[in-house]
C-alpha positions, 0 to 999 in steps of 0.5 A, a space after each residue: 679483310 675488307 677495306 672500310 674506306 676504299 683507296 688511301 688518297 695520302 699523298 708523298 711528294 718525290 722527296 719523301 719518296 726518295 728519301 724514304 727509300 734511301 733510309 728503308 734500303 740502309 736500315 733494311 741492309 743494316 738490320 739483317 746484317 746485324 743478324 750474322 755479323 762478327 763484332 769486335 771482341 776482345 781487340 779483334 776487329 769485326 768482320 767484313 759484314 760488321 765493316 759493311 754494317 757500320 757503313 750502312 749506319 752512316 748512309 741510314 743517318 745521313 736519309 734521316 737527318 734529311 728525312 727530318 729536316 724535310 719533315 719540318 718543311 713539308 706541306 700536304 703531308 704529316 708534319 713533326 706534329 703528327 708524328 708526335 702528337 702528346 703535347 697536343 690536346 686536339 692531336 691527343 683527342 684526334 689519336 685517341 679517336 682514331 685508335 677507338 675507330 680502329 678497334 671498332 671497325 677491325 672487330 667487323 673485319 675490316 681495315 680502317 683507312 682515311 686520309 687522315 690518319 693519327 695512328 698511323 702518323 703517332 707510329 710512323 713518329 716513333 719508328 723514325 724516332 728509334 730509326 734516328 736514335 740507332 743511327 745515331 748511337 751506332 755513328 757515337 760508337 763508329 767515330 768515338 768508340 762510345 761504349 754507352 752509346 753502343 750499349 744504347 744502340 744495341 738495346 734499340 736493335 729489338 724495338 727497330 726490328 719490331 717496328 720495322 715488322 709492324 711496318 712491312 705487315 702493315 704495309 702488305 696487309 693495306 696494300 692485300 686489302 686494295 689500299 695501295 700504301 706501297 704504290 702510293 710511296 715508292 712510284 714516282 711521280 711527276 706531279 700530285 695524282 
């Protein structure tokens, strides 16, 4: 697959970096703990995993919480609007275009790439909705043994785990196609390249 723009100039300061990372290690350790962890049952607690789990939560609530806040401040970077666009008309039409101009340049096999990127942004807005939403059901059920709130939190386990897919392959198929998205977010920098 070819790039149809070549190199992706986005642009992350170091706080983003850094709490990004923070938040990708916590959720990382906390979704493939979920896979062979003991739960609570029946009056017996969870096991050791299930201990390391909830405390992978707590760190994953904790980066989001500051990940939004920064993202409510930021500059020169996809802002809370970008991230969710719906009550938008401008960002709306903008998503719908760039959908539009994905379909039609993957049919040539190639990977669209821009500098503005109202797919990419709409995605990356759901994803940390449903990244905040499971930490913060999972923290309900942690500190006040919530059972809807559990019941919520493992309901949004699927959905996580399928945006979290669709992030680390996009993630690898740009950066395979010469567009260096995972250079471009996880190498410090001391100022803007």
């Amino acid at each position: 697959m070819k790039v149809e723009k070549p190199g992706n100039t986005q642009y992350y300061s170091n706080l983003t970096r850094f709490l990004h990372l923070v938040t990708v290690m916590a959720v990382t350790a906390a979704l493939v703990i979920s896979l062979f962890m003991t739960y609570p049952k029946g009056g017996k607690p969870g096991d050791f995993w299930f201990e390391v789990h909830e405390k992978a939560g707590l760190v994953a609530l904790g980066g989001l919480v500051l990940f939004w806040l920064w993202a409510v401040f930021r500059r020169r970077e996809p802002s809370l609007g970008d991230w969710f666009p719906y009550l938008s008309g401008r960002r709306l039409a903008a998503l719908w275009a760039d959908t539009k101009a994905h379909l039609a340049i993957l049919r040539g096999g190639k990977l669209p790439i821009s500098d503005d990127q109202p797919l990419a942004n709409a995605f990356h807005g759901l994803g940390a909705l449903i990244a905040l939403a499971l930490a913060a059901t999972g923290t309900l059920g942690y500190f006040y043994d919530q059972s809807w709130a559990l019941g919520v939190h493992e309901a949004l386990g699927l959905p996580m785990w399928i945006y979290f897919g669709g992030h680390v392959l996009m993630s690898l198929v740009h950066e395979f196609a010469h567009d260096p998205v995972l250079r471009n977010m996880f190498i410090f920098r001391s100022r803007k390249p």
